[in-house]
C-alpha positions, 0 to 999 in steps of 0.5 A: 169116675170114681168120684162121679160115682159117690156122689151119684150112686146112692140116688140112683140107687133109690131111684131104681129100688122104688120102681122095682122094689127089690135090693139086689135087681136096684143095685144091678140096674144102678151099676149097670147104668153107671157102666153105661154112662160111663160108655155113652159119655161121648153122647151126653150133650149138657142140656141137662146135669148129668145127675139127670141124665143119669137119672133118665137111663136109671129109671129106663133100665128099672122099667125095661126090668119090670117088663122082663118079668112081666111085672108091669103092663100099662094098658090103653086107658085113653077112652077113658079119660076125663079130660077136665080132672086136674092132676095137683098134689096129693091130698094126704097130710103127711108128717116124718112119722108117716112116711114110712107107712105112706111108703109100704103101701105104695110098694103094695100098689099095681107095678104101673100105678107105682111107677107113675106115682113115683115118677111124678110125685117122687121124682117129679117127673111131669106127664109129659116126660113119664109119658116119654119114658112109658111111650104112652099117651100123655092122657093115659099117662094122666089116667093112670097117675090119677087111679093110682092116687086114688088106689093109694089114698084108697089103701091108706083110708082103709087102713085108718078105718080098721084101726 
């Protein structure tokens, strides 16, 4: 167990630290997420690594904290999506430097828009899966990745504008 734990417990780490932002909330929904895979083993089936499955209760456990603290709400956008829009790779063109800036104001993004971002251009989740794990509709789950590149490239070009 303990070796399943090194190899994993950095990623998981991360994983959860991007969704909540917080140090100490990322390392006790990391260990709390070992604990309980290490308890569920039993129902691990092997249609995935168990990296990824470990991944799916890390993130789970990240998202059901930041609706303890009411810091994230995903509100119906389905009436408002076009459905035409194609979700492709973000548009920014980033080098090792800017990583760290691209990085901050994604932290200053809305909690909902953040998750998604992270979850498909992160950890490359599709919408589908996202649209699973938030239980939204899958065209919300578009809108919402959608306004929340624009959110950051928004964030990002104002920036470069003030300078």
């Amino acid at each position: 167990m303990l070796s399943v734990y090194n190899k994993y417990y950095k990623a998981m780490f991360n994983v959860s630290f991007r969704i909540v932002n917080n140090h100490e909330l990322a390392e006790d929904i990391m260990q709390e997420s070992f604990l309980n895979a290490f308890d569920k083993l039993d129902s691990f089936s092997g249609n995935v690594t168990f990296g990824a499955w470990l991944k799916r209760i890390v993130i789970n456990k990240s998202i059901t904290e930041l609706h303890k603290t009411n810091k994230y709400k995903i509100e119906s956008l389905d009436d408002n999506f076009d459905t035409s829009e194609e979700i492709t790779s973000t548009d920014l063109n980033l080098t090792n430097e800017k990583v760290e800036y691209v990085l901050q104001k994604l932290n200053e993004l809305k909690p909902n828009y953040k998750v998604i971002f992270t979850l498909f251009y992160i950890e490359g989740y599709d919408t589908e899966e996202i649209s699973e794990i938030l239980k939204i509709t899958e065209n919300n789950c578009r809108t919402m990745l959608s306004r929340a590149k624009e959110s950051l490239k928004n964030k990002l070009l104002t920036n470069e504008l003030q300078r």
